[in-house]
TITOR-258514 format. One record per atom (N, C-alpha, C): atom name; x, y, z; residue number from 1; residue in one letter. Coordinates in nm, 3 decimals, padded with zeros to 5 digits, always signed. Layout:
<sites>
SITE, CA, X, Y, Z, NUM, a
...
</sites>
This chain:
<sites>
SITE, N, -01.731, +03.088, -00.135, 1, x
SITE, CA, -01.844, +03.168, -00.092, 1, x
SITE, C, -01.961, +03.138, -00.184, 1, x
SITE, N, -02.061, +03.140, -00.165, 2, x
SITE, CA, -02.193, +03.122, -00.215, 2, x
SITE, C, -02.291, +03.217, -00.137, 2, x
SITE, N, -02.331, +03.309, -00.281, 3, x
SITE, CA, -02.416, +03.393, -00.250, 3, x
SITE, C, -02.509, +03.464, -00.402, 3, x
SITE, N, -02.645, +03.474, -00.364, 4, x
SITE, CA, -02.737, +03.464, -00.452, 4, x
SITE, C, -02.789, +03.635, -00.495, 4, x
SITE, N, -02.840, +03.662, -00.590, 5, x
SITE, CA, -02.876, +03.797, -00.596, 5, x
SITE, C, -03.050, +03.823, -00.589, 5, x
SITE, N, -03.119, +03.866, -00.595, 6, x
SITE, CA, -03.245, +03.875, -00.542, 6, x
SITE, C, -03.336, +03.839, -00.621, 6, x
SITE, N, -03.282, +03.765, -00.781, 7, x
SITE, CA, -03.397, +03.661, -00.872, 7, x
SITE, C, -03.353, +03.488, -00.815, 7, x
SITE, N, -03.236, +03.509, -00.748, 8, x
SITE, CA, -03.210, +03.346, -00.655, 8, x
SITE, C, -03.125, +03.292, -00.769, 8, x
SITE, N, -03.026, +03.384, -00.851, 9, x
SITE, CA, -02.927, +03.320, -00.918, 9, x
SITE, C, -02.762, +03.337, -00.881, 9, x
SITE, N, -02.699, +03.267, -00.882, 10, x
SITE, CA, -02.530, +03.248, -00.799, 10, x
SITE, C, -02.451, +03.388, -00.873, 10, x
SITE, N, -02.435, +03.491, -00.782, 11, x
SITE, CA, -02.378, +03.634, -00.815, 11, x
SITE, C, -02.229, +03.635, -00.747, 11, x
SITE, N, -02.175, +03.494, -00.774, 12, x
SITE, CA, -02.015, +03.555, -00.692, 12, x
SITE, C, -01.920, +03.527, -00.823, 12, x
SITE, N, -01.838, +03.610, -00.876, 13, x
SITE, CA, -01.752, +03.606, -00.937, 13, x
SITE, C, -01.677, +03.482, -00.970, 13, x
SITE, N, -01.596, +03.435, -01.047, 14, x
SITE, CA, -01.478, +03.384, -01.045, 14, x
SITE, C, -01.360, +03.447, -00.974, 14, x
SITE, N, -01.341, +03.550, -01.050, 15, x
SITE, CA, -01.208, +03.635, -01.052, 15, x
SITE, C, -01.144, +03.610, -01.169, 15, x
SITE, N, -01.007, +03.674, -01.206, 16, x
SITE, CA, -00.893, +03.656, -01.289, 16, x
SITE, C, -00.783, +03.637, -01.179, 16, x
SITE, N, -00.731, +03.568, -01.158, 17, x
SITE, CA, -00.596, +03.542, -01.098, 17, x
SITE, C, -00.445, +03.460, -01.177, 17, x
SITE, N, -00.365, +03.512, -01.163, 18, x
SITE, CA, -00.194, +03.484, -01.229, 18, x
SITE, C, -00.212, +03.359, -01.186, 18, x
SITE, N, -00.197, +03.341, -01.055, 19, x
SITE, CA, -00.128, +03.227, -00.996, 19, x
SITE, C, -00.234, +03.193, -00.862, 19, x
SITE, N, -00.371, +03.104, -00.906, 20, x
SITE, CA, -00.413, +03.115, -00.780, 20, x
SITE, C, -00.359, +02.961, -00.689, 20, x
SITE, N, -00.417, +02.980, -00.570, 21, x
SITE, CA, -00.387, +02.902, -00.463, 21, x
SITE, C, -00.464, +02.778, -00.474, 21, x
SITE, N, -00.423, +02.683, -00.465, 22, x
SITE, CA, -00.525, +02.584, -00.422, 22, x
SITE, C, -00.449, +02.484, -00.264, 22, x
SITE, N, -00.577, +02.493, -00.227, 23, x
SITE, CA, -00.489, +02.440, -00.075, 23, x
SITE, C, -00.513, +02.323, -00.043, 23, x
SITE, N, -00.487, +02.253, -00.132, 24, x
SITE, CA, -00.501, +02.109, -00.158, 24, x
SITE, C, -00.453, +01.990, -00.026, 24, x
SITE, N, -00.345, +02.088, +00.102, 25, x
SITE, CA, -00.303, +02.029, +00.168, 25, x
SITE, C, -00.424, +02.021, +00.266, 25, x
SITE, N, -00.468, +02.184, +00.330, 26, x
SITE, CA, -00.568, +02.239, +00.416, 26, x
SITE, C, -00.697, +02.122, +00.360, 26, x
SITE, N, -00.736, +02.109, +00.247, 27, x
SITE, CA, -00.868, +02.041, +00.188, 27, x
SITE, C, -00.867, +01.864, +00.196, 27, x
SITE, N, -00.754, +01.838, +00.208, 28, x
SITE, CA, -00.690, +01.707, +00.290, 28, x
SITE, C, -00.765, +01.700, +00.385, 28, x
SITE, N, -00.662, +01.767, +00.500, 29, x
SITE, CA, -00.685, +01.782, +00.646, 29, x
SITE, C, -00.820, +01.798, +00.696, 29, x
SITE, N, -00.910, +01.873, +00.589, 30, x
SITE, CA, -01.079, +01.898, +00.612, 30, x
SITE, C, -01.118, +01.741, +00.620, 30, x
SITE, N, -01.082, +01.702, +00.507, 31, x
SITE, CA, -01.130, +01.571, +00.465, 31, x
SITE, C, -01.127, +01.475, +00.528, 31, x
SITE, N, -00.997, +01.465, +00.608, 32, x
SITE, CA, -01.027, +01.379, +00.682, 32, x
SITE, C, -01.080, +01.394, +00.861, 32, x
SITE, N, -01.083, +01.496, +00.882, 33, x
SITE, CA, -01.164, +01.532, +01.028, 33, x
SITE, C, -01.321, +01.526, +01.020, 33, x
SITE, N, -01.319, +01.549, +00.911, 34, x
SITE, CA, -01.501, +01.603, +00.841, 34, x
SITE, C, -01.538, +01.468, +00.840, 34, x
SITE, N, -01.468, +01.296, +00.874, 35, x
SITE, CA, -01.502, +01.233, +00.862, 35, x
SITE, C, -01.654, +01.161, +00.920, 35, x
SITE, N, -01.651, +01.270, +01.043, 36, x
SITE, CA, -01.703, +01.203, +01.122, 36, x
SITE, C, -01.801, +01.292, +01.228, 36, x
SITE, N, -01.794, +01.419, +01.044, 37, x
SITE, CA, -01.965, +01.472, +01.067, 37, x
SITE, C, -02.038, +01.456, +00.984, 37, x
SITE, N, -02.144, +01.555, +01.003, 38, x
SITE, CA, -02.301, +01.555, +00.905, 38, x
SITE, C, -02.313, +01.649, +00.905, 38, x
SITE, N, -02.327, +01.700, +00.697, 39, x
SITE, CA, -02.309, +01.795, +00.705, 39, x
SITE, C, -02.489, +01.834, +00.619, 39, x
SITE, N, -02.561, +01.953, +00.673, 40, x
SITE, CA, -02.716, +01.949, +00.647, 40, x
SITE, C, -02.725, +02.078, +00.604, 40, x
SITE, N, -02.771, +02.099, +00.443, 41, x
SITE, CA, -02.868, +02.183, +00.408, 41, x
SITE, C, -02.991, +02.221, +00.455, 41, x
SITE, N, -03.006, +02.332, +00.542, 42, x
SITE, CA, -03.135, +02.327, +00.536, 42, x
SITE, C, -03.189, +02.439, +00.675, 42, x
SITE, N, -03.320, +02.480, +00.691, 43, x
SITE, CA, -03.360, +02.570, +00.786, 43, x
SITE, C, -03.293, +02.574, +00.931, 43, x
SITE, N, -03.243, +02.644, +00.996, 44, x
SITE, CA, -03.147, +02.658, +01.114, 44, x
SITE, C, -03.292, +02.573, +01.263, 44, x
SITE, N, -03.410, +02.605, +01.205, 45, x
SITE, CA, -03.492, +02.545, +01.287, 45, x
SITE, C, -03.566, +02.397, +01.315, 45, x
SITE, N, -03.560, +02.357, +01.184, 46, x
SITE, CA, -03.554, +02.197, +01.145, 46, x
SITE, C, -03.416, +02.119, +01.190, 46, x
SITE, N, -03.303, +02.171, +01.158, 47, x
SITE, CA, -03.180, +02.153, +01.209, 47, x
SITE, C, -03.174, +02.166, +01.376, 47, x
SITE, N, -03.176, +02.263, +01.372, 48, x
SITE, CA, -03.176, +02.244, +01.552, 48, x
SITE, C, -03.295, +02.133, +01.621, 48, x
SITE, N, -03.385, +02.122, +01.586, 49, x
SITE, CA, -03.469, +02.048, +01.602, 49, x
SITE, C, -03.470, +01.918, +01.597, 49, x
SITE, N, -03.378, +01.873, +01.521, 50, x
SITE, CA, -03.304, +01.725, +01.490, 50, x
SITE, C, -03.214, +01.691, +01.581, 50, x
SITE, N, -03.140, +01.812, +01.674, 51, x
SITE, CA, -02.998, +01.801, +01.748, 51, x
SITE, C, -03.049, +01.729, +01.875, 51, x
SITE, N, -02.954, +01.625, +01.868, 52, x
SITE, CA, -02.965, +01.535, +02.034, 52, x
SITE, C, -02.830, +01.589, +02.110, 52, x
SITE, N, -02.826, +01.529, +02.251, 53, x
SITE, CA, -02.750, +01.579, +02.373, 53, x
SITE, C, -02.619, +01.523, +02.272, 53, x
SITE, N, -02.473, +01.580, +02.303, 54, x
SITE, CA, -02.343, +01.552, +02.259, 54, x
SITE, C, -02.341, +01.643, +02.162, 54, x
SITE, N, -02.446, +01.656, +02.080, 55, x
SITE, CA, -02.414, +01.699, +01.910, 55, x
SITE, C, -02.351, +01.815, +01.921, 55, x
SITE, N, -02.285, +01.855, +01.759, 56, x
SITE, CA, -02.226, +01.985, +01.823, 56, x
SITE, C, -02.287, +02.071, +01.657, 56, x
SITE, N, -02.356, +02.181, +01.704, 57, x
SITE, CA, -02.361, +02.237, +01.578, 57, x
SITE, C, -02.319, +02.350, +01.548, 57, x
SITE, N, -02.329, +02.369, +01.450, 58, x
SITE, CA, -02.214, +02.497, +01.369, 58, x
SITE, C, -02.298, +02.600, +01.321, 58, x
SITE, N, -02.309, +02.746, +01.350, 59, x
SITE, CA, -02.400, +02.785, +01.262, 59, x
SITE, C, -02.355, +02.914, +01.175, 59, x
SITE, N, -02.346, +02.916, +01.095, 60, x
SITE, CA, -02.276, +03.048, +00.968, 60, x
SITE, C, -02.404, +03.129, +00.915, 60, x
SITE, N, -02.432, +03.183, +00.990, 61, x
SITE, CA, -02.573, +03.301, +00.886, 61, x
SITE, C, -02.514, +03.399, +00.836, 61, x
SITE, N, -02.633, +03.479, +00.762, 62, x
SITE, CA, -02.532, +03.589, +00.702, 62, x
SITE, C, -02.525, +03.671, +00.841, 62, x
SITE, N, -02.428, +03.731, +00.772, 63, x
SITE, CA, -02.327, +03.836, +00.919, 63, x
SITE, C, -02.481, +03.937, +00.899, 63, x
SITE, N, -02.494, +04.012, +01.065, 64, x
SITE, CA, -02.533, +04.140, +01.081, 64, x
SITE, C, -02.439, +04.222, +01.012, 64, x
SITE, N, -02.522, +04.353, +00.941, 65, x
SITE, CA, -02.424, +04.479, +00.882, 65, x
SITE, C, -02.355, +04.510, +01.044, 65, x
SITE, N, -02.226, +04.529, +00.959, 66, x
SITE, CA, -02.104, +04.609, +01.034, 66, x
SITE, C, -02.157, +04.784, +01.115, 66, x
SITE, N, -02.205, +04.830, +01.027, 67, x
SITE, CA, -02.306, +04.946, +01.051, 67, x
SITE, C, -02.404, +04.986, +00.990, 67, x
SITE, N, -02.489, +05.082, +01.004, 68, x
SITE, CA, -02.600, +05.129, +00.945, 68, x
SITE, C, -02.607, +05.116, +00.819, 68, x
SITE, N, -02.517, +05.184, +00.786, 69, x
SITE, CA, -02.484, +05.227, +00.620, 69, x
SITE, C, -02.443, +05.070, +00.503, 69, x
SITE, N, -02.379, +04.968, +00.604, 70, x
SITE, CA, -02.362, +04.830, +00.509, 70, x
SITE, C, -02.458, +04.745, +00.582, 70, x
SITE, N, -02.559, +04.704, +00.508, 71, x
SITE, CA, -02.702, +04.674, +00.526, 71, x
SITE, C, -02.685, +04.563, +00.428, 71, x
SITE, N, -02.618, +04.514, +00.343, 72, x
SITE, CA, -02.620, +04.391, +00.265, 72, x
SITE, C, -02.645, +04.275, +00.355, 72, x
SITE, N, -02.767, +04.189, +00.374, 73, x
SITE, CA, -02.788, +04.068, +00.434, 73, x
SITE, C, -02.816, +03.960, +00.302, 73, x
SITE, N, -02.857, +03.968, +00.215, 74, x
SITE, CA, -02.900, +03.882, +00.130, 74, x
SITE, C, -02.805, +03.824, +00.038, 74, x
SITE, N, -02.768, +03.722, +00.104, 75, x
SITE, CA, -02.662, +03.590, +00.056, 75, x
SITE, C, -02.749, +03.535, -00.020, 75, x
SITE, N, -02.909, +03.491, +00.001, 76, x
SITE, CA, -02.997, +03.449, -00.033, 76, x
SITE, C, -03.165, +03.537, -00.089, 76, x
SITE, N, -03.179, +03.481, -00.221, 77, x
SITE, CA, -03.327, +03.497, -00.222, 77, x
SITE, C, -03.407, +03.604, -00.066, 77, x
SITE, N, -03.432, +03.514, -00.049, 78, x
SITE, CA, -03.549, +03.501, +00.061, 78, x
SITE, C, -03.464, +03.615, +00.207, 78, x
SITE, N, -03.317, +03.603, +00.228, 79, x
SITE, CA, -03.237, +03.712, +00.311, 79, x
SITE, C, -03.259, +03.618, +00.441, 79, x
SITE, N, -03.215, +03.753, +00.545, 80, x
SITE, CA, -03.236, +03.674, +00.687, 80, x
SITE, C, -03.224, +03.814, +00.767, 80, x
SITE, N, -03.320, +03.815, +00.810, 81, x
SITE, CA, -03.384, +03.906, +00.893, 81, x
SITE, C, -03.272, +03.955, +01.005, 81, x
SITE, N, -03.303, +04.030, +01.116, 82, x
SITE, CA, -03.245, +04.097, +01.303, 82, x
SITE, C, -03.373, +03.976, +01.383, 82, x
SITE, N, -03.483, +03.940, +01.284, 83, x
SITE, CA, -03.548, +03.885, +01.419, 83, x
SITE, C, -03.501, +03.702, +01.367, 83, x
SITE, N, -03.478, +03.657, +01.294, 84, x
SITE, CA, -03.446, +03.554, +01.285, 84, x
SITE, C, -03.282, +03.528, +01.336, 84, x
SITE, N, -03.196, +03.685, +01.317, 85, x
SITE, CA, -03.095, +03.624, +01.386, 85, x
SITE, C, -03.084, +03.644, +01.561, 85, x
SITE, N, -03.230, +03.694, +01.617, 86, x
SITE, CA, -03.243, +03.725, +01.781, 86, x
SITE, C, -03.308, +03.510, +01.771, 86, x
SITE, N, -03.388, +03.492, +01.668, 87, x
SITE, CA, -03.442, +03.369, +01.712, 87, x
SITE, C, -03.356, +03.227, +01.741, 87, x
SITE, N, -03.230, +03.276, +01.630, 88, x
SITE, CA, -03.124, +03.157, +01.631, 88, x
SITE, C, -03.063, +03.195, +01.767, 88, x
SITE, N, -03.027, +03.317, +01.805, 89, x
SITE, CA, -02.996, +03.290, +01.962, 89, x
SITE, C, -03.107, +03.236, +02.065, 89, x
SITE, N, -03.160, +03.280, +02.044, 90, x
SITE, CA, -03.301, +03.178, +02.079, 90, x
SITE, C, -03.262, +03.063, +02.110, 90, x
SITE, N, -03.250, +02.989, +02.012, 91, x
SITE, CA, -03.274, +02.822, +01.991, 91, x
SITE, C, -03.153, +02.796, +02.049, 91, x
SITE, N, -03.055, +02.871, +02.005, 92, x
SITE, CA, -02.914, +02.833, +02.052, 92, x
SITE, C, -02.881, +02.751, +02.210, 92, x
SITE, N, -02.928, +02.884, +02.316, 93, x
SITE, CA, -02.943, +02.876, +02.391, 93, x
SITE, C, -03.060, +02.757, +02.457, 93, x
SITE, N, -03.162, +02.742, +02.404, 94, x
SITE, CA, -03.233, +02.596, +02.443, 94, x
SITE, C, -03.143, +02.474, +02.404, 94, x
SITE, N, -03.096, +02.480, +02.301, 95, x
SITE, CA, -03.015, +02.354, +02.296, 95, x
SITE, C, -02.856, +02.338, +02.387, 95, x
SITE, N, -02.786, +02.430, +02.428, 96, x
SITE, CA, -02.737, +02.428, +02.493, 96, x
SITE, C, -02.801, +02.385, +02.641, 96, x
SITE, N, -02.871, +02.399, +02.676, 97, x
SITE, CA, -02.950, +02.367, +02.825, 97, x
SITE, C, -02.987, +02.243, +02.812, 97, x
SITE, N, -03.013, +02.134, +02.650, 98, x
SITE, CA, -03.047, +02.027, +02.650, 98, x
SITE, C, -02.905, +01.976, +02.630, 98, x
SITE, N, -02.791, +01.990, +02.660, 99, x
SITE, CA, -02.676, +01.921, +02.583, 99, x
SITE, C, -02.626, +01.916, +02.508, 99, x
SITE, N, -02.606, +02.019, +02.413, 100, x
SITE, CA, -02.566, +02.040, +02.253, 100, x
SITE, C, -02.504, +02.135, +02.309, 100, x
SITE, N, -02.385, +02.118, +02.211, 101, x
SITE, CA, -02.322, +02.270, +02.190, 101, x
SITE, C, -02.358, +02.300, +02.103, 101, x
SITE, N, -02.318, +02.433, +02.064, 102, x
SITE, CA, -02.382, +02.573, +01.970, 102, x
SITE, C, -02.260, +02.616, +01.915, 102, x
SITE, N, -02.164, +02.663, +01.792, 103, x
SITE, CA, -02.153, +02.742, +01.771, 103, x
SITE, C, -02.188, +02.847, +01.716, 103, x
SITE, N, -02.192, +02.960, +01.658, 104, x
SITE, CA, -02.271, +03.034, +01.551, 104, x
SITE, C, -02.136, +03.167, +01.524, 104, x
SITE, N, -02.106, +03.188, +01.393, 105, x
SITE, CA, -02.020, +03.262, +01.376, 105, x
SITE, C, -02.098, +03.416, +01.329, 105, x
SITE, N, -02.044, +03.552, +01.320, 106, x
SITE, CA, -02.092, +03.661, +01.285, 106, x
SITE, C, -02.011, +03.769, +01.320, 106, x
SITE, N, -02.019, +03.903, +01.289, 107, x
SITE, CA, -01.968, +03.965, +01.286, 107, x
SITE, C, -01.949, +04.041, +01.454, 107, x
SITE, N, -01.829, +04.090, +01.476, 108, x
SITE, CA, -01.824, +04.156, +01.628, 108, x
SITE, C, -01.853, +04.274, +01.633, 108, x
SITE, N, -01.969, +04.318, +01.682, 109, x
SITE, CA, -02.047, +04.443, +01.687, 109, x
SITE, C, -02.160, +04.445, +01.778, 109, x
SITE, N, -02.179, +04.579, +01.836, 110, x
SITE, CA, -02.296, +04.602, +01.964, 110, x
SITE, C, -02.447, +04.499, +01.923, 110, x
SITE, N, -02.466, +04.499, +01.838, 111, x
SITE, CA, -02.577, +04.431, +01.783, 111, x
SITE, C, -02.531, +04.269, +01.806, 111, x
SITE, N, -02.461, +04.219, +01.762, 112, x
SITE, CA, -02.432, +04.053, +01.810, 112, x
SITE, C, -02.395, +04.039, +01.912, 112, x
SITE, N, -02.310, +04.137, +01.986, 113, x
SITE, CA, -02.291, +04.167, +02.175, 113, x
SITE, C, -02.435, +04.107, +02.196, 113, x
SITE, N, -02.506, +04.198, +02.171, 114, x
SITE, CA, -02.684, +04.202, +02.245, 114, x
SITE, C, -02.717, +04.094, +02.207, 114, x
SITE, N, -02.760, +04.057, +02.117, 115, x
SITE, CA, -02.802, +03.891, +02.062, 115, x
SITE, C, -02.722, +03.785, +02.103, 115, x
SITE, N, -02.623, +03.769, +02.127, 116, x
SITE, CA, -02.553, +03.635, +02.113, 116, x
SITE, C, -02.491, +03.672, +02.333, 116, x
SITE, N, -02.543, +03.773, +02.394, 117, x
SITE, CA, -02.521, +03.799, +02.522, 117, x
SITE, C, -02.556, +03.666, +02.653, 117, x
SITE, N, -02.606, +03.564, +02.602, 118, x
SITE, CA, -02.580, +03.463, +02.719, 118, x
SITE, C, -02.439, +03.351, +02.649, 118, x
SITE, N, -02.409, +03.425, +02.547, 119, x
SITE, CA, -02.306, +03.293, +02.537, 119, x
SITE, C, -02.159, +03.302, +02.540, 119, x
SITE, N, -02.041, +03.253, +02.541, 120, x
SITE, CA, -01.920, +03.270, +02.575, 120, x
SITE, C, -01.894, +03.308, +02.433, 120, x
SITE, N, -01.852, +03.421, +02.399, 121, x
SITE, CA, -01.731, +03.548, +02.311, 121, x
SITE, C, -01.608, +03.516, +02.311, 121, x
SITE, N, -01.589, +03.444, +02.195, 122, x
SITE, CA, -01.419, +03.459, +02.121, 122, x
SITE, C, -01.418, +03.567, +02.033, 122, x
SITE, N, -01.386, +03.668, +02.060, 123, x
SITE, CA, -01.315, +03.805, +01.920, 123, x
SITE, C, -01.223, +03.762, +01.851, 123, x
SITE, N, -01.216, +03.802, +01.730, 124, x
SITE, CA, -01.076, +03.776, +01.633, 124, x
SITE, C, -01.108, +03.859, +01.517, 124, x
SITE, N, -00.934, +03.912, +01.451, 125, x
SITE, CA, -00.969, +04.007, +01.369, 125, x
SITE, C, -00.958, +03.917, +01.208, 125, x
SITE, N, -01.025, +03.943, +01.125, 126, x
SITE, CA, -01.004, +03.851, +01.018, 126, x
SITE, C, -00.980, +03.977, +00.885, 126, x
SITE, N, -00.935, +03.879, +00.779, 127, x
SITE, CA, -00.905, +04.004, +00.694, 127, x
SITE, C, -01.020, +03.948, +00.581, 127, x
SITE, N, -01.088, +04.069, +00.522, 128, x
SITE, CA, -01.140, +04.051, +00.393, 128, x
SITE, C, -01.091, +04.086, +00.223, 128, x
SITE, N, -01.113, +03.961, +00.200, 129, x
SITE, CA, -01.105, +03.925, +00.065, 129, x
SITE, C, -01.185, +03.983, -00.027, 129, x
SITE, N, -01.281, +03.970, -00.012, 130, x
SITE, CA, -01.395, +03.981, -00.128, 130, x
SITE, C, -01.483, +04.163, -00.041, 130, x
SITE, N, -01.477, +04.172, -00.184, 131, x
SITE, CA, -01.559, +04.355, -00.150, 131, x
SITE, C, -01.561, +04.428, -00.255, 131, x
SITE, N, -01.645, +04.500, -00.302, 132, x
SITE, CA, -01.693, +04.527, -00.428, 132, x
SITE, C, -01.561, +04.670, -00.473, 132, x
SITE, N, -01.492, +04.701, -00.350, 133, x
SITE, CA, -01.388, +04.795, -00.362, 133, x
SITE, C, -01.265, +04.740, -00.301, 133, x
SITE, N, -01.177, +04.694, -00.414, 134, x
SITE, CA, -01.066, +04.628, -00.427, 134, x
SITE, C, -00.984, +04.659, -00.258, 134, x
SITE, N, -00.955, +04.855, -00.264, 135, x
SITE, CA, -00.873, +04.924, -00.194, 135, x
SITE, C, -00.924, +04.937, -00.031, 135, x
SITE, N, -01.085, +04.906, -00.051, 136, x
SITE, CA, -01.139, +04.895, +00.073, 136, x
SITE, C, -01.133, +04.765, +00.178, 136, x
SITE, N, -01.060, +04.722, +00.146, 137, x
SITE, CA, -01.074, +04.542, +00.196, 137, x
SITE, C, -00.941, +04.570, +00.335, 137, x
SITE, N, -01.002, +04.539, +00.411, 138, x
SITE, CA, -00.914, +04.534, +00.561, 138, x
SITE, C, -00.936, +04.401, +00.629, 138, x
SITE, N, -00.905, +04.469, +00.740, 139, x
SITE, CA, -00.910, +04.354, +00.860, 139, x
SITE, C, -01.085, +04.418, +00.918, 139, x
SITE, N, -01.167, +04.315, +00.970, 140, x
SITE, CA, -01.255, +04.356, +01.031, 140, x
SITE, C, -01.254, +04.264, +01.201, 140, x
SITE, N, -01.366, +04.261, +01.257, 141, x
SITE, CA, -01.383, +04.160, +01.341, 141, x
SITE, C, -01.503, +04.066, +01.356, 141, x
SITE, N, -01.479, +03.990, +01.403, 142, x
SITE, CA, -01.581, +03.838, +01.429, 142, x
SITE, C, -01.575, +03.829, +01.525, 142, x
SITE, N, -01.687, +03.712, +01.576, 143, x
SITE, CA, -01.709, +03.686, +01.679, 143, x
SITE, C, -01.741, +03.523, +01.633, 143, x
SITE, N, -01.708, +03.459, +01.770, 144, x
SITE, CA, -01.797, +03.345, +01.791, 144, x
SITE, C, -01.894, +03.339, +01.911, 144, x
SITE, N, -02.001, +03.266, +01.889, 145, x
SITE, CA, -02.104, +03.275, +02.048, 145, x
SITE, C, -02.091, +03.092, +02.035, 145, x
SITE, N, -02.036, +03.094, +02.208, 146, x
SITE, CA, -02.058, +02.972, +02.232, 146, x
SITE, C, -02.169, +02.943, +02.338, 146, x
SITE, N, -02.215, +02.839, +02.286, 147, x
SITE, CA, -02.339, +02.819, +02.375, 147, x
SITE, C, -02.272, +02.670, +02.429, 147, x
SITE, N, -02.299, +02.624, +02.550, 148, x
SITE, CA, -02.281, +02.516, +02.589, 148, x
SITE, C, -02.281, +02.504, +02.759, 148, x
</sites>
């Protein structure tokens, strides 16, 4: 995970762990499928903007809050807005109509229903790891929006 605190310096822990994991097999298997992408730092709008017909892009923003009350968006400095994540459905959807697929991952909630609403919905429940309250960490849900 990589995520910044609001002077734009790297605020994610290590941890202490006994015995941690390394998934050296899984990071293989990345390695070699990943062969035969491109992988780009950089504005979701310059990026899309580069995408020709076939391409397939991936998109990970920060999640919409779960509800009112968890409002944490700022992975980054600078954050990411409700209207920049209505705009990436936006774009999504134009590039799908030019031949690209879209994915974009986020959280499953009435708010990404509404935003991500012209594109095909995979639900799944995922469990969280990381949370500033050890005892609070569950299963939540995701979504994917496929555009294509």
């Amino acid at each position: 995970m990589c995520r910044y605190n609001k002077s734009g310096g790297f605020n994610v822990p290590f941890g202490s762990y006994v015995k941690p994991y390394f998934p050296e097999k899984e990071m293989m298997h990345f390695l070699n499928v990943a062969k035969n992408a491109t992988f780009v730092c950089g504005d979701f709008v310059s990026l899309m903007n580069r995408s020709r017909r076939g391409d397939v892009v991936y998109c990970d923003p920060p999640y919409v809050p779960l509800s009112p009350t968890a409002s944490f968006t700022s992975y980054a400095a600078q954050g990411f807005s409700y209207d920049q994540q209505v705009e990436l459905a936006y774009r999504a959807q134009h590039l799908a109509d030019r031949g690209v697929k879209v994915v974009i991952s986020n959280h499953d909630n009435a708010i990404t229903r509404k935003i991500y609403e012209h594109a095909t919905i995979e639900s799944f429940p995922v469990r969280r790891f990381i949370s500033c309250d050890g005892n609070s960490r569950g299963n939540a849900k995701e979504l994917l929006a496929i555009y294509q």
